[in-house]
PDB file of N, CA, C, O and CB in Angstrom:
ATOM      1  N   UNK A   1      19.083   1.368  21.792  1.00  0.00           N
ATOM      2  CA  UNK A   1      18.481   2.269  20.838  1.00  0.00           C
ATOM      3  C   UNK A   1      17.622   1.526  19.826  1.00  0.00           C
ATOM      4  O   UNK A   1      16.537   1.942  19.419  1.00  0.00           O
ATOM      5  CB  UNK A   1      19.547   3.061  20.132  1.00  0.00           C
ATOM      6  N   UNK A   2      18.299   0.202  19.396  1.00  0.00           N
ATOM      7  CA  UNK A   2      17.255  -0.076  18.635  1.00  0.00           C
ATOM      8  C   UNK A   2      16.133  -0.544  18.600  1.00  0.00           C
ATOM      9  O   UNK A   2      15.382  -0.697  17.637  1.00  0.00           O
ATOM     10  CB  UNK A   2      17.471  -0.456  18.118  1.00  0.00           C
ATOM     11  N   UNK A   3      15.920  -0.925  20.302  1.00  0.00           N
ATOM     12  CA  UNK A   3      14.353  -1.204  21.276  1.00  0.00           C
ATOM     13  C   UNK A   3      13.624  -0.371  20.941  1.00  0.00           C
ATOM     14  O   UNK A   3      12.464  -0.754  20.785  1.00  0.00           O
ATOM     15  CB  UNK A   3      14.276  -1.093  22.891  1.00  0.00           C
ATOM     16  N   UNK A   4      13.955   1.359  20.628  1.00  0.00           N
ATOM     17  CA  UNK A   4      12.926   2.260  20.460  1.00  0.00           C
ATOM     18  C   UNK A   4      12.661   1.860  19.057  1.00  0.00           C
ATOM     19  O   UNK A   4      11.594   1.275  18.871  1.00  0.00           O
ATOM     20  CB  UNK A   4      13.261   3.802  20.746  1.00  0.00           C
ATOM     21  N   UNK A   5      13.632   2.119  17.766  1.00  0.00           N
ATOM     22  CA  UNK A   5      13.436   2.069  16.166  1.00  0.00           C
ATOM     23  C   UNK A   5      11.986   0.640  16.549  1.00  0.00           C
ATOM     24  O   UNK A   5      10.825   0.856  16.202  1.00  0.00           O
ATOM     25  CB  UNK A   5      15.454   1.418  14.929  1.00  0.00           C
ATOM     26  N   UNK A   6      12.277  -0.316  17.070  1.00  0.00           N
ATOM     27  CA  UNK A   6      11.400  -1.542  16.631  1.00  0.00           C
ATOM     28  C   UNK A   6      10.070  -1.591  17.899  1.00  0.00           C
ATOM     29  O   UNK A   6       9.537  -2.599  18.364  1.00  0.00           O
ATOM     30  CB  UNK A   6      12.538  -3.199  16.620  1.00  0.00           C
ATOM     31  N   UNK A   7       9.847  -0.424  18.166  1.00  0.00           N
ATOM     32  CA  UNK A   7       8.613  -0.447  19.274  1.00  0.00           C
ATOM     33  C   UNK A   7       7.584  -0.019  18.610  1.00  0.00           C
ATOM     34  O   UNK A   7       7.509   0.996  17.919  1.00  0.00           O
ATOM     35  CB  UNK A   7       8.734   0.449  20.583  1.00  0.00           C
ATOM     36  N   UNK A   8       6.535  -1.057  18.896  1.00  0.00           N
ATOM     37  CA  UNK A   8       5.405  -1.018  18.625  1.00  0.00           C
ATOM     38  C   UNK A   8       4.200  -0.936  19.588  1.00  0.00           C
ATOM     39  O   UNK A   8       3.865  -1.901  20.276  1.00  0.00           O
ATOM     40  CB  UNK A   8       5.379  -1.864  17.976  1.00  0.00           C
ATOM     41  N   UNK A   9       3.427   0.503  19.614  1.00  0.00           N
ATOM     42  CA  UNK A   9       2.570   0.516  20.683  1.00  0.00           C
ATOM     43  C   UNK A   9       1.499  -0.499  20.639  1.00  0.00           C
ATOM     44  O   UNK A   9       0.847  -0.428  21.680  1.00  0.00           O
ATOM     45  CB  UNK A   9       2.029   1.761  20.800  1.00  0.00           C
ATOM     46  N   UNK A  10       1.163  -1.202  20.030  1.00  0.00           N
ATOM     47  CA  UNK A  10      -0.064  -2.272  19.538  1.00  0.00           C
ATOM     48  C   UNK A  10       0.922  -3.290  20.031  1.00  0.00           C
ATOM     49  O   UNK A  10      -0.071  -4.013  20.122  1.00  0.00           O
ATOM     50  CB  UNK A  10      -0.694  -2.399  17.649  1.00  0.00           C
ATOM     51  N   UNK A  11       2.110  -4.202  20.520  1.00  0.00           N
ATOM     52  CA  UNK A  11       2.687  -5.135  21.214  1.00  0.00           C
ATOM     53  C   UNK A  11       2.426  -4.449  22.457  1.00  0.00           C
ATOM     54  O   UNK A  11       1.817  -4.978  23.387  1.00  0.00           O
ATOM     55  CB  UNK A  11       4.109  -5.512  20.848  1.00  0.00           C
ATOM     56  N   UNK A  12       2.926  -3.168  22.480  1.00  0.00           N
ATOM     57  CA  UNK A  12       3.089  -2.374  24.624  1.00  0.00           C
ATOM     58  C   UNK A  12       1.992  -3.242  25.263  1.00  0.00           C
ATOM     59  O   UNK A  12       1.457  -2.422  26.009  1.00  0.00           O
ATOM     60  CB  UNK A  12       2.396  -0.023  25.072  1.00  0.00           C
ATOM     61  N   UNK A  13       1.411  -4.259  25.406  1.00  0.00           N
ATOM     62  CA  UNK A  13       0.368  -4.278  26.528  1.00  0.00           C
ATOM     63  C   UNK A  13       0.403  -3.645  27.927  1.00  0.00           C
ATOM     64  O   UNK A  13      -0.548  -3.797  28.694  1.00  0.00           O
ATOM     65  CB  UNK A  13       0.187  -5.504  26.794  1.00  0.00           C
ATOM     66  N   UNK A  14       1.457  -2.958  28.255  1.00  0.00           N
ATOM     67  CA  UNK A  14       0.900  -2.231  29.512  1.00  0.00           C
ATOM     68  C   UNK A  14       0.610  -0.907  29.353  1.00  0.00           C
ATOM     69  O   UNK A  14       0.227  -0.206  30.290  1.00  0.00           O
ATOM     70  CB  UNK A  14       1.777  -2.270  30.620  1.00  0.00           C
ATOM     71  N   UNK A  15       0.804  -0.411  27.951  1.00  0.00           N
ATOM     72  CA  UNK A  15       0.211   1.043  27.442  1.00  0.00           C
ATOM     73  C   UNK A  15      -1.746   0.150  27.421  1.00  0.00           C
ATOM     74  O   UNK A  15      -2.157  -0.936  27.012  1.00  0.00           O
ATOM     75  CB  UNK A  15       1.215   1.778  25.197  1.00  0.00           C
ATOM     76  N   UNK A  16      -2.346   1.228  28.023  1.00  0.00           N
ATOM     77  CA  UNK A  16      -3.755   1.184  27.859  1.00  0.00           C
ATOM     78  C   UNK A  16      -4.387   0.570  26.524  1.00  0.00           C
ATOM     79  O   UNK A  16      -3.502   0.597  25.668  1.00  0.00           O
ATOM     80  CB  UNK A  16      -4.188   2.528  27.998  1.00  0.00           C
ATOM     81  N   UNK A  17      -5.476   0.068  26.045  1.00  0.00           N
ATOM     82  CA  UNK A  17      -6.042  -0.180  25.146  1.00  0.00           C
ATOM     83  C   UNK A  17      -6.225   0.904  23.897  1.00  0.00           C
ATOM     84  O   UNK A  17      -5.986   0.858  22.691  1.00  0.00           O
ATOM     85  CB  UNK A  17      -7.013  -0.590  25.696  1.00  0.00           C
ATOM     86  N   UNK A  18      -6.736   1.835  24.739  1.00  0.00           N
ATOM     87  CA  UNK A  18      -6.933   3.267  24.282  1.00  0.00           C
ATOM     88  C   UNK A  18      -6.166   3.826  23.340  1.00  0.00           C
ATOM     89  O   UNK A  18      -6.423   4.242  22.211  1.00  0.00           O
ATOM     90  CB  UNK A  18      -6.824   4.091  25.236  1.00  0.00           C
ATOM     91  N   UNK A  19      -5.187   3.775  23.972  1.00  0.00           N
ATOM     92  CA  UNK A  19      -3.753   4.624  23.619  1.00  0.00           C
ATOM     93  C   UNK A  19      -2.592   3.620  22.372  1.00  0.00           C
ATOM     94  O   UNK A  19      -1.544   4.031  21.874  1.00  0.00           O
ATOM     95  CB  UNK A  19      -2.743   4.848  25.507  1.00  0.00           C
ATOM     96  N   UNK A  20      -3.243   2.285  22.169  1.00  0.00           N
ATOM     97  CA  UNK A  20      -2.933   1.637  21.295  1.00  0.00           C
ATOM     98  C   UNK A  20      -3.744   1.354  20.249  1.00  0.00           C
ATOM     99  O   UNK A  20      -3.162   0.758  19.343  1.00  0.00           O
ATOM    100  CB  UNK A  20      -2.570   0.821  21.721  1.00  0.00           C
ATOM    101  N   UNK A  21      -5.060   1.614  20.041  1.00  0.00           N
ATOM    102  CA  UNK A  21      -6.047   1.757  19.588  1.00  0.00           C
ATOM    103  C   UNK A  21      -5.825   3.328  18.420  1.00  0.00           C
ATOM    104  O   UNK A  21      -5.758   3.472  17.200  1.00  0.00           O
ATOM    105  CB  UNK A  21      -7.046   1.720  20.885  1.00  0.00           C
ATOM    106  N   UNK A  22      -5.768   4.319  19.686  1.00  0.00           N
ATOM    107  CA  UNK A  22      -5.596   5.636  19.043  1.00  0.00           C
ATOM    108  C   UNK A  22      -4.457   5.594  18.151  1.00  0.00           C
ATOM    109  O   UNK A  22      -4.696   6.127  17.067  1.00  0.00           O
ATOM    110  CB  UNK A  22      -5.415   6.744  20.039  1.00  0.00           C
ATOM    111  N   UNK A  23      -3.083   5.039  18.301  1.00  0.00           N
ATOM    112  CA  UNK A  23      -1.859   5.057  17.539  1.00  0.00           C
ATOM    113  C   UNK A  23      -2.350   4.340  16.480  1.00  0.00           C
ATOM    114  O   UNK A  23      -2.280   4.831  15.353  1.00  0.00           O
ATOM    115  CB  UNK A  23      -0.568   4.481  18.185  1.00  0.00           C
ATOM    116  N   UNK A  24      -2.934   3.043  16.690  1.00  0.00           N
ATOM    117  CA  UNK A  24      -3.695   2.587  15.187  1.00  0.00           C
ATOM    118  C   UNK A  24      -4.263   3.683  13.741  1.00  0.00           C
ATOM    119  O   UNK A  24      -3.843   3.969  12.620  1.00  0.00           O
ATOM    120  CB  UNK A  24      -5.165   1.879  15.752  1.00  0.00           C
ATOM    121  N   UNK A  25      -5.673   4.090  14.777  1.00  0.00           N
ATOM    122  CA  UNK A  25      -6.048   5.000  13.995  1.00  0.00           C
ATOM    123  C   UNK A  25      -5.205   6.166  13.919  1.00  0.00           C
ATOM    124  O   UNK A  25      -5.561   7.210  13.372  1.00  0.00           O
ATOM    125  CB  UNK A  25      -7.207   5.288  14.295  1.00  0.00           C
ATOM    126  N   UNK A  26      -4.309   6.021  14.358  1.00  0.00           N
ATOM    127  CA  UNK A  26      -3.880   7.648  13.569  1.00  0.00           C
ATOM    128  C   UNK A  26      -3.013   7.198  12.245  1.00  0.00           C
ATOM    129  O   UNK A  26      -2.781   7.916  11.272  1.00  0.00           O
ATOM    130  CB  UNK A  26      -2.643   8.882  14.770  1.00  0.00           C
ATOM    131  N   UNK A  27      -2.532   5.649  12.467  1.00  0.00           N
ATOM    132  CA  UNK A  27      -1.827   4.953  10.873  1.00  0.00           C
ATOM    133  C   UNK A  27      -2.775   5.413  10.229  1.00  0.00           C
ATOM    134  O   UNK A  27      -2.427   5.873   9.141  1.00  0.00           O
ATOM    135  CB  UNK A  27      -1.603   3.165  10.511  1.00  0.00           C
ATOM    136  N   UNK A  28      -3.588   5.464  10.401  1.00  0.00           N
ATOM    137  CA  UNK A  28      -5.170   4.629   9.418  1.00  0.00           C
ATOM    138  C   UNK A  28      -5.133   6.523   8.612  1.00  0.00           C
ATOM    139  O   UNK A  28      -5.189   6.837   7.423  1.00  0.00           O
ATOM    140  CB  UNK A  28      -7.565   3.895  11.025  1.00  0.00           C
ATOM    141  N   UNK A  29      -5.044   7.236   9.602  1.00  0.00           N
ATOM    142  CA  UNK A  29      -5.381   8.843   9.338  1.00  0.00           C
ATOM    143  C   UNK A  29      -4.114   9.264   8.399  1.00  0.00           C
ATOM    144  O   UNK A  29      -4.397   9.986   7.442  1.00  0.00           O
ATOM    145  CB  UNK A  29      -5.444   9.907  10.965  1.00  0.00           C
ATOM    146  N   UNK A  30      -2.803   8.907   8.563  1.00  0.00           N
ATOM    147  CA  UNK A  30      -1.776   9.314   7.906  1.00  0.00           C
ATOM    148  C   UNK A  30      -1.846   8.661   6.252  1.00  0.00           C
ATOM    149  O   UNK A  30      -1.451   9.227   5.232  1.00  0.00           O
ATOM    150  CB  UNK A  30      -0.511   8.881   8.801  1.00  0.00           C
ATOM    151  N   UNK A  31      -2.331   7.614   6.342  1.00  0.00           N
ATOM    152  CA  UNK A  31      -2.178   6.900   4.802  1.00  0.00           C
ATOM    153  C   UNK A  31      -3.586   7.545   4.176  1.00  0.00           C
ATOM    154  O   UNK A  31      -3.590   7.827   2.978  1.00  0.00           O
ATOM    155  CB  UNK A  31      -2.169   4.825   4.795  1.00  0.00           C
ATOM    156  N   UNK A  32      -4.609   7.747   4.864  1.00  0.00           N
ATOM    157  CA  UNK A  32      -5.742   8.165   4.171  1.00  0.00           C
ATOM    158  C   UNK A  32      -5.261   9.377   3.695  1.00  0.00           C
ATOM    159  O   UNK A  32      -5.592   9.585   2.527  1.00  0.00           O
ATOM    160  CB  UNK A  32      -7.019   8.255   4.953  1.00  0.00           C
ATOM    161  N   UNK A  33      -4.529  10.325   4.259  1.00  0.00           N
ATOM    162  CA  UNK A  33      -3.981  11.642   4.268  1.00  0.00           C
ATOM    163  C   UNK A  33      -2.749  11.831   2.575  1.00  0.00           C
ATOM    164  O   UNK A  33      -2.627  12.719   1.731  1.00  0.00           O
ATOM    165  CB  UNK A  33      -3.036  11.742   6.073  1.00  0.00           C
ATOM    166  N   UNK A  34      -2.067  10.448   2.796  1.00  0.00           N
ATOM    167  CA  UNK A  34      -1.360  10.089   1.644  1.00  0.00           C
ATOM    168  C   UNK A  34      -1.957   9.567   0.511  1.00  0.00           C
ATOM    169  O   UNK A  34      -1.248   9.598  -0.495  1.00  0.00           O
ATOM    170  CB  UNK A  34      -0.521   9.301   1.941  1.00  0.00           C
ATOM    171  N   UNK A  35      -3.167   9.050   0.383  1.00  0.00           N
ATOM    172  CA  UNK A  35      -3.867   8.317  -0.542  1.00  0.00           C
ATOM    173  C   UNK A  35      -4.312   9.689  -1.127  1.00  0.00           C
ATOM    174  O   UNK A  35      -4.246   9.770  -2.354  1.00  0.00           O
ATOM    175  CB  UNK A  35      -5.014   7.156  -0.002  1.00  0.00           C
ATOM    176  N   UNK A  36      -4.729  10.722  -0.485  1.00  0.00           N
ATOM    177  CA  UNK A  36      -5.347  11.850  -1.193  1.00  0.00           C
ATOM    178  C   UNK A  36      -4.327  12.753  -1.646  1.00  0.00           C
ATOM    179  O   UNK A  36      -4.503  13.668  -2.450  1.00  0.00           O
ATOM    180  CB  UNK A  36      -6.324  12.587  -0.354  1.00  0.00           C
ATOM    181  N   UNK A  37      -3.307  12.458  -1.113  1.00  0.00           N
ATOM    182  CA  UNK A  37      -2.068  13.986  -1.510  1.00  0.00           C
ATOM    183  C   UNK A  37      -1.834  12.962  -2.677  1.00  0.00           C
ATOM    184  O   UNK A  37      -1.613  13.694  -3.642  1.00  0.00           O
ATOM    185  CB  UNK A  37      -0.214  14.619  -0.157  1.00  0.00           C
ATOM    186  N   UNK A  38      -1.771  11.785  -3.064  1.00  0.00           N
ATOM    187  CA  UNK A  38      -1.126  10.724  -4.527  1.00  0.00           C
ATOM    188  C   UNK A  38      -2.167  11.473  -5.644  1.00  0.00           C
ATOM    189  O   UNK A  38      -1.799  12.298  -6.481  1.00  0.00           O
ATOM    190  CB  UNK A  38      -1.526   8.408  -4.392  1.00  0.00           C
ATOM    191  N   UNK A  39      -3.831  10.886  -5.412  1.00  0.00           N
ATOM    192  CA  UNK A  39      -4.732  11.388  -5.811  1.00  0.00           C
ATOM    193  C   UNK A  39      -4.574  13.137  -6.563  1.00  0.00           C
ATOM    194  O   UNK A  39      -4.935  13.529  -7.672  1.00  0.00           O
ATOM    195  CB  UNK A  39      -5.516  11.159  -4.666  1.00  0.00           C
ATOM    196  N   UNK A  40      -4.167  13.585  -5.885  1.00  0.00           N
ATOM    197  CA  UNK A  40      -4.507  15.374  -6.045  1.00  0.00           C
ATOM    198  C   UNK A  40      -3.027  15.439  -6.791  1.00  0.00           C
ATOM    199  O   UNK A  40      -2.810  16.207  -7.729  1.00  0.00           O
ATOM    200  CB  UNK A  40      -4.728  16.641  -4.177  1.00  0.00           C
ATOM    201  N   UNK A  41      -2.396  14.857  -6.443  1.00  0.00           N
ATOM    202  CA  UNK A  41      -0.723  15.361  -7.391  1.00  0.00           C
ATOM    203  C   UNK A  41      -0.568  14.810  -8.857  1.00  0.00           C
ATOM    204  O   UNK A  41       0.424  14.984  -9.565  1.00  0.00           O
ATOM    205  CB  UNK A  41       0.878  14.603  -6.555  1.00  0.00           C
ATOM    206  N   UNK A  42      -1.554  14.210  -9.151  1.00  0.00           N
ATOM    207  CA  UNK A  42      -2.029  13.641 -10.633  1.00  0.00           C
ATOM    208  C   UNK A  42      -2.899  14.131 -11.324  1.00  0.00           C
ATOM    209  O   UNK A  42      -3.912  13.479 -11.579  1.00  0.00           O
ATOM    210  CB  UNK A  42      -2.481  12.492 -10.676  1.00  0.00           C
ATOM    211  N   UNK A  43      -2.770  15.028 -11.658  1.00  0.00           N
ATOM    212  CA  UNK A  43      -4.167  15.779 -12.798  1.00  0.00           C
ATOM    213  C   UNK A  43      -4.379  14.747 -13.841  1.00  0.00           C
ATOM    214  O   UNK A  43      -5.298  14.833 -14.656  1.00  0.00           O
ATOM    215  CB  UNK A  43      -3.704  17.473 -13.815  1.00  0.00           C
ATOM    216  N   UNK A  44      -3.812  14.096 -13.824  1.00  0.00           N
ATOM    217  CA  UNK A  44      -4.156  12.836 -15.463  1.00  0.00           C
ATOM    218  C   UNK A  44      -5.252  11.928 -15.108  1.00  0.00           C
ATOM    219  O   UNK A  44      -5.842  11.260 -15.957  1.00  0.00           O
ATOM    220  CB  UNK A  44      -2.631  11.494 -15.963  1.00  0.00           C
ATOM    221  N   UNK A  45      -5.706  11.885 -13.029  1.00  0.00           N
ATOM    222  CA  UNK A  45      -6.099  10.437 -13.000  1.00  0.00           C
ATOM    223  C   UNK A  45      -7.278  10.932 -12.738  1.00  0.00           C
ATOM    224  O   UNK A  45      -7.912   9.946 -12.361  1.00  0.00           O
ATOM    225  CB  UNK A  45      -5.455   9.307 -12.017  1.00  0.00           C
ATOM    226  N   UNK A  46      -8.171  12.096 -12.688  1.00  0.00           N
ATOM    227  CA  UNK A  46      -9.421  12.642 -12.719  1.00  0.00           C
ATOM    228  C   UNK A  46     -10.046  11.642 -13.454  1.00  0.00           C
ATOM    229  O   UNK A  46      -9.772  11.466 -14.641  1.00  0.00           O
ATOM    230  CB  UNK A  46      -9.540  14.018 -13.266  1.00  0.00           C
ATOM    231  N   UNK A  47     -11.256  10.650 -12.565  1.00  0.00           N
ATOM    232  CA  UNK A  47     -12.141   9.887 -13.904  1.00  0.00           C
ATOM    233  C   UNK A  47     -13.296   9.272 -12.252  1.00  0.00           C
ATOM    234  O   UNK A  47     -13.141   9.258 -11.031  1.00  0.00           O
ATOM    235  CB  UNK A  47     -10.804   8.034 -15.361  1.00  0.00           C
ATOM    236  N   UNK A  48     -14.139   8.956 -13.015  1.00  0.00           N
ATOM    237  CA  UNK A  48     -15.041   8.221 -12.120  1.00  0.00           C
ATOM    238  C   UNK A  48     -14.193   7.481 -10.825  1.00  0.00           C
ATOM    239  O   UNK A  48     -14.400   7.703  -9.632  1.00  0.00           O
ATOM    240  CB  UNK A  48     -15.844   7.080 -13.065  1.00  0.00           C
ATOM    241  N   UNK A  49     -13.225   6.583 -11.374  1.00  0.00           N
ATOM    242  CA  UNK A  49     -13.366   5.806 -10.155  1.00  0.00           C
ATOM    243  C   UNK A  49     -11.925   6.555  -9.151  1.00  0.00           C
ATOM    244  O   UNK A  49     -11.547   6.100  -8.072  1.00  0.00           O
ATOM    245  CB  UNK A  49     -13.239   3.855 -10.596  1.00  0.00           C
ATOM    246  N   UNK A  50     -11.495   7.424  -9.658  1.00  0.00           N
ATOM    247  CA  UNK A  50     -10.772   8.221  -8.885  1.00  0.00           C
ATOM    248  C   UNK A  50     -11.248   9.270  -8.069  1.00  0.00           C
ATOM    249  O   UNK A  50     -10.721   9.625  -7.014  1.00  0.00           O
ATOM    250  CB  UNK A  50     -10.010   8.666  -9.550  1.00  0.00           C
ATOM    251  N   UNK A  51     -12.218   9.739  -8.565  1.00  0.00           N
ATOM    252  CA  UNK A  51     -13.307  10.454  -7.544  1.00  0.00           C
ATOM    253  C   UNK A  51     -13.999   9.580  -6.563  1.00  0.00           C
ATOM    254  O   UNK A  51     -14.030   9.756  -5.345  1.00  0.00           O
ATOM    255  CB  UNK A  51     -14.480  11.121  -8.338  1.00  0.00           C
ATOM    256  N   UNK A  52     -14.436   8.819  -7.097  1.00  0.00           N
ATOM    257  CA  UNK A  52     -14.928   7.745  -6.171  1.00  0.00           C
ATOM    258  C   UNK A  52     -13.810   7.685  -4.543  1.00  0.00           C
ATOM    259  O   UNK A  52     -13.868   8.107  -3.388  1.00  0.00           O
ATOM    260  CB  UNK A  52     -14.824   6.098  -7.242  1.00  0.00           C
ATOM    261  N   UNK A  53     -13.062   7.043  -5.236  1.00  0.00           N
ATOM    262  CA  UNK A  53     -12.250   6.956  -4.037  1.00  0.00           C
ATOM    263  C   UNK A  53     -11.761   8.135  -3.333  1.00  0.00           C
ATOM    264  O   UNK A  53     -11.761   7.888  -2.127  1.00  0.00           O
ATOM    265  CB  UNK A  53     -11.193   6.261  -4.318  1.00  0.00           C
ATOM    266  N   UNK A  54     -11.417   9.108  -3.536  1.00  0.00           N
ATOM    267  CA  UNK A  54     -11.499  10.738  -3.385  1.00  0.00           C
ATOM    268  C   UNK A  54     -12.544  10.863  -2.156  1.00  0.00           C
ATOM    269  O   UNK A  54     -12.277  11.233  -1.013  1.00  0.00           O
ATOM    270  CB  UNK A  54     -12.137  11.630  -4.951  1.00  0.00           C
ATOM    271  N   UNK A  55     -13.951  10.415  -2.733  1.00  0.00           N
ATOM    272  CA  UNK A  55     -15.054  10.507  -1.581  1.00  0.00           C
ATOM    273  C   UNK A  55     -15.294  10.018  -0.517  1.00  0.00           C
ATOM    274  O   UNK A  55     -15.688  10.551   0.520  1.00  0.00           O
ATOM    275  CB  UNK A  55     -15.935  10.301  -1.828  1.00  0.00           C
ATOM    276  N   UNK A  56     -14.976   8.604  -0.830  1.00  0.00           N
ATOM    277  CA  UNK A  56     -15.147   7.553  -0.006  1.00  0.00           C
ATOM    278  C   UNK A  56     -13.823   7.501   1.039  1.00  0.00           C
ATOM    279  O   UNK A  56     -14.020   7.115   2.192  1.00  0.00           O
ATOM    280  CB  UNK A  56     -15.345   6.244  -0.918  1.00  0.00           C
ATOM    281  N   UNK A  57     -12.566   7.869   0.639  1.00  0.00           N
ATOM    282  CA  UNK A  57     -11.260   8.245   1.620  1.00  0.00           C
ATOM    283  C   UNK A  57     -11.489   9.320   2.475  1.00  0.00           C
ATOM    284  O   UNK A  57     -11.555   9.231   3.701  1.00  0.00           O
ATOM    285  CB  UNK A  57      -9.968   8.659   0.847  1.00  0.00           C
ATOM    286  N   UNK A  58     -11.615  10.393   1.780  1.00  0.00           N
ATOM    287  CA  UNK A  58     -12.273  11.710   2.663  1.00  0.00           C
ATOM    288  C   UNK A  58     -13.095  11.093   3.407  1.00  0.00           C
ATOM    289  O   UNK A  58     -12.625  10.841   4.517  1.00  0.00           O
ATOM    290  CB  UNK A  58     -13.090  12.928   1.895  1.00  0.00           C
ATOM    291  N   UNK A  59     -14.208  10.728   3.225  1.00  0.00           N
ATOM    292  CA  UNK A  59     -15.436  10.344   4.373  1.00  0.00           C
ATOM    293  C   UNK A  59     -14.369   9.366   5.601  1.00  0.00           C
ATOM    294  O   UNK A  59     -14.590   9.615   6.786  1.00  0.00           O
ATOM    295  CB  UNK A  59     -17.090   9.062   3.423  1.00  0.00           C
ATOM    296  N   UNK A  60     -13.704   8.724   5.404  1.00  0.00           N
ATOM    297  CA  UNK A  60     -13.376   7.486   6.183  1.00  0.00           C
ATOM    298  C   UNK A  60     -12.421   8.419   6.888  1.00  0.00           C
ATOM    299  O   UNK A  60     -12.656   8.516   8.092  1.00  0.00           O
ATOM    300  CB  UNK A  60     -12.773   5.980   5.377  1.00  0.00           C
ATOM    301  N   UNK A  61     -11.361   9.161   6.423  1.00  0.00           N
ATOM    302  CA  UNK A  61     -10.625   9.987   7.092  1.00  0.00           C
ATOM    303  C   UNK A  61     -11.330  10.809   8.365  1.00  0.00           C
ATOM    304  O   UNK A  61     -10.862  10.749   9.502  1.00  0.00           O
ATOM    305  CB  UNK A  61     -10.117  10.832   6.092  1.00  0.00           C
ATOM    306  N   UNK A  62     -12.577  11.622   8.006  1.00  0.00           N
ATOM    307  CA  UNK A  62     -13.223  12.398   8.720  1.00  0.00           C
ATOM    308  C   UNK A  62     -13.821  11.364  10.118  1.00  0.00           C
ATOM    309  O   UNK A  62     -13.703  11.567  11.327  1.00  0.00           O
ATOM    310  CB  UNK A  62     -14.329  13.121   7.709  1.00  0.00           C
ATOM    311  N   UNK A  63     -14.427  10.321   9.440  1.00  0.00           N
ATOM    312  CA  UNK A  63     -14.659   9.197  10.423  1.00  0.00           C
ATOM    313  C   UNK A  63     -13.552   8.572  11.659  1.00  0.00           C
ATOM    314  O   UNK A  63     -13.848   8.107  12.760  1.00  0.00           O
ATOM    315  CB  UNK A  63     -14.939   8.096   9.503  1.00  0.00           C
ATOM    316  N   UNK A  64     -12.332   8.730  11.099  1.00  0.00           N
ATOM    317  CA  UNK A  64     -11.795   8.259  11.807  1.00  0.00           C
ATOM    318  C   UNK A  64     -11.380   9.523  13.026  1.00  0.00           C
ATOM    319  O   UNK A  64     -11.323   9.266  14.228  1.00  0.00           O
ATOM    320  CB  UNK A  64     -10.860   7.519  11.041  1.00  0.00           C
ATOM    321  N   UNK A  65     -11.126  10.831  12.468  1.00  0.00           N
ATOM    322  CA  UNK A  65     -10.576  11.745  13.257  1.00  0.00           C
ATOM    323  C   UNK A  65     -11.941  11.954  14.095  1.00  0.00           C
ATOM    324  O   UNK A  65     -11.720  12.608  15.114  1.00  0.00           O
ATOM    325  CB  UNK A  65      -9.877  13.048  12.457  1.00  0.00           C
ATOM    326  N   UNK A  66     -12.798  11.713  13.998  1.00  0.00           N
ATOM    327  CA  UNK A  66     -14.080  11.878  15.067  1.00  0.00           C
ATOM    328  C   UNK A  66     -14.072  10.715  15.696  1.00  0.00           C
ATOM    329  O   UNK A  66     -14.848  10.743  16.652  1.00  0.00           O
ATOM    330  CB  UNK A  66     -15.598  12.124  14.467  1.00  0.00           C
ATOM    331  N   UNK A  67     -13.352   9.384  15.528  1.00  0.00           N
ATOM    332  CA  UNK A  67     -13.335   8.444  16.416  1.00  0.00           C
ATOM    333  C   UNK A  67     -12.606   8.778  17.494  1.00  0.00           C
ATOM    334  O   UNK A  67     -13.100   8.873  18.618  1.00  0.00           O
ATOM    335  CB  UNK A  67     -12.956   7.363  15.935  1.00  0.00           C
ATOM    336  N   UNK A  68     -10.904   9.058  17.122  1.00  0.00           N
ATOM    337  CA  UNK A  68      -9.973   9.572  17.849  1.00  0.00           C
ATOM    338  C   UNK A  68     -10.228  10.659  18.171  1.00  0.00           C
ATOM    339  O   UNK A  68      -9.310  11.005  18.916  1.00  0.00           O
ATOM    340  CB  UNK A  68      -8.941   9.559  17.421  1.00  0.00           C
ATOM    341  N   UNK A  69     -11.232  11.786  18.030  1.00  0.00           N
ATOM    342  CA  UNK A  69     -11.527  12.777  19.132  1.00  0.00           C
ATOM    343  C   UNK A  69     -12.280  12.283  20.534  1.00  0.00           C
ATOM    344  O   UNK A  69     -12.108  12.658  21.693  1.00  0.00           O
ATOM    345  CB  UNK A  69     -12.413  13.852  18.481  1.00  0.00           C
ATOM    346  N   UNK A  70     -12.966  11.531  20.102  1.00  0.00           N
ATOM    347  CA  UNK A  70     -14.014  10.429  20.875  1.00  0.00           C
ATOM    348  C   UNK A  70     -12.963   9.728  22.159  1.00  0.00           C
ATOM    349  O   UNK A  70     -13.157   9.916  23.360  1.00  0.00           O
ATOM    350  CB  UNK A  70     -14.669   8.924  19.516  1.00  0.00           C
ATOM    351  N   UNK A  71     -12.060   9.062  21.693  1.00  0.00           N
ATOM    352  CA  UNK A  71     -11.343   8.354  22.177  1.00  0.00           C
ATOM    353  C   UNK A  71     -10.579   9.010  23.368  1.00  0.00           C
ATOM    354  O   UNK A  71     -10.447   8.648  24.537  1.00  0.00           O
ATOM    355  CB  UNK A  71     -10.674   7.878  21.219  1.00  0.00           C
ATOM    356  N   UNK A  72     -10.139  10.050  22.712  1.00  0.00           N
ATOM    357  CA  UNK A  72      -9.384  11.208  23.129  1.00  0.00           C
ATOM    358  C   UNK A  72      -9.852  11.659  24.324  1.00  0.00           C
ATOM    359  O   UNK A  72      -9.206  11.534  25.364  1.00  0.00           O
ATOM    360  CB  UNK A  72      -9.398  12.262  22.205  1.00  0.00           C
ATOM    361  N   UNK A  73     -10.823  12.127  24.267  1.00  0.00           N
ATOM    362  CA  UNK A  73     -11.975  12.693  25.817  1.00  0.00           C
ATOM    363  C   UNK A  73     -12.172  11.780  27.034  1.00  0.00           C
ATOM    364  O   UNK A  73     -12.881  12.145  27.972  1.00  0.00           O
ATOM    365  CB  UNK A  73     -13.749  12.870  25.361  1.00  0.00           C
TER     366      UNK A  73
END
């Protein structure tokens, strides 16, 4: 059991490139996803460089889920 808790698809080399690639980006999609729910649950931290990042996360998020649709096909 604890082979599964400590498996990592990015070690699997006989899982496809693809499919270890995609599990990457979807880390990448879950923390961007968390960086904005931190962001939005703080009404105090509204200021330039919190928007900033607001924009620039959103954009990278969207980027990535159009990679992994890409990937996906």
């Amino acid at each position: 059991m604890s082979d599964l808790i400590n498996y990592d698809p990015v070690d699997a080399l006989h899982l496809p490139i693809s499919e270890r690639v995609l599990d990457r980006l979807g880390d990448i999609l879950l923390a961007s996803d968390e960086i904005l729910g931190m962001i939005a649950a703080n009404p105090l931290l509204p200021s330039d460089a919190t928007r900033c990042v607001e924009r620039s996360v959103k954009t990278l998020y969207e980027q990535v889920n159009d990679l992994m649709k890409t990937l996906a096909d």
